[in-house]
C-alpha positions in Angstrom: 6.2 1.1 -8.6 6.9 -1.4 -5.9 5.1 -3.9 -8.1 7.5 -3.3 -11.3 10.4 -3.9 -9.4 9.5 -6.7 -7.3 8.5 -8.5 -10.6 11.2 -7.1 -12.8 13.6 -8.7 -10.2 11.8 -11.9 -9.6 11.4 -11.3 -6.1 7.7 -12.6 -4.9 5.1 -10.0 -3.3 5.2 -11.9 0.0 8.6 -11.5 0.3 10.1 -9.9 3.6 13.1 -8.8 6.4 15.8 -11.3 6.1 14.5 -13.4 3.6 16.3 -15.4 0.6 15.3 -14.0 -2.7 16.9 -14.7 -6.0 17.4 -11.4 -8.5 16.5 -12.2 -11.9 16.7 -8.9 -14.0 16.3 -9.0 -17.2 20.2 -8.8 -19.0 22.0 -10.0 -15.7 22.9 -13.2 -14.1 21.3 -14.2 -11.7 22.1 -12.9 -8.1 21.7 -15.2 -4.7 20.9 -13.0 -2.1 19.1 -12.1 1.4 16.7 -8.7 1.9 18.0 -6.9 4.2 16.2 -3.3 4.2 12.0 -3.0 3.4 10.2 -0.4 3.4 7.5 1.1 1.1 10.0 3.2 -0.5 13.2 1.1 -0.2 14.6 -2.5 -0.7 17.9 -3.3 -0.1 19.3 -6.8 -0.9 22.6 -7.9 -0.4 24.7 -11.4 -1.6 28.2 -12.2 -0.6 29.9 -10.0 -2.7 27.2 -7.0 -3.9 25.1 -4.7 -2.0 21.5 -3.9 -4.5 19.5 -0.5 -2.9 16.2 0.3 -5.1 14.6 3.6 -3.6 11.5 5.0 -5.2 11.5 8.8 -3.7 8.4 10.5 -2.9 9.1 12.8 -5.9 8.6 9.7 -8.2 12.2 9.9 -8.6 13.5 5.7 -8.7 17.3 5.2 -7.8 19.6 2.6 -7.7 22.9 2.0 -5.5 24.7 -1.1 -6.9 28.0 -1.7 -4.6 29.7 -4.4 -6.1 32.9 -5.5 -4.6 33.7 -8.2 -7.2 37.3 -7.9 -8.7 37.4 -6.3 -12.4 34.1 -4.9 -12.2 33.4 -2.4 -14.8 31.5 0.6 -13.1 31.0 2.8 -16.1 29.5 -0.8 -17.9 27.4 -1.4 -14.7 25.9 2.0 -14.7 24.8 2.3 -18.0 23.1 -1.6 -17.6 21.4 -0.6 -14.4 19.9 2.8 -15.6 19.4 0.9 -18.8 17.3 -1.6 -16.8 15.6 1.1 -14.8 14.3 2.9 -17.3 12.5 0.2 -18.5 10.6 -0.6 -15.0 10.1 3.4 -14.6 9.1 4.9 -17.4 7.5 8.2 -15.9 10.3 8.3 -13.4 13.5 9.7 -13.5 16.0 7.1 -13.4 19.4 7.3 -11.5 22.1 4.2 -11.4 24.7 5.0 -9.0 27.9 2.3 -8.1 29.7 2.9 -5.1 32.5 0.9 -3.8 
């Protein structure tokens, strides 16, 4: 699973703790950002304005917590684009999008 995100974002393999990465998902700008949470089950990334947590449960459940404190953000829009996008990199997974602010 780790695989499907990593490239569905852009972020190389290598990648690690506290290192630049630039998101590139499919249907969003692009995001500038630093990885600040790895683990085998969870990547966190953060940018100057938006906080990005992708968790893959152990019940093959895949989640994401998009906390986006841009001005005029459209939650509802950015919760359907996010499980919209998740569903494509987990098909056998249930997919949850969740924005928090």
């Amino acid at each position: 699973m780790w695989e499907r995100f990593s490239g569905a974002l852009g972020i190389p393999a290598e990648a690690g703790l506290d290192e630049g990465v630039r998101l590139t998902p499919e249907g969003f700008e692009p995001v500038e950002g630093v990885i600040d949470y790895l683990s085998p089950s969870f990547l966190g990334v953060r940018s100057d304005d938006v906080l990005y947590r992708f968790i893959h449960a152990f019940t093959g459940d895949s989640m994401i917590g998009h906390h986006d404190f841009r001005p005029g953000v459209d939650k509802e829009a950015a919760d359907a684009a996010w499980s919209a996008w998740l569903r494509t990199c987990s098909r056998e997974s249930r997919a949850v999008s969740r924005h928090g602010r």
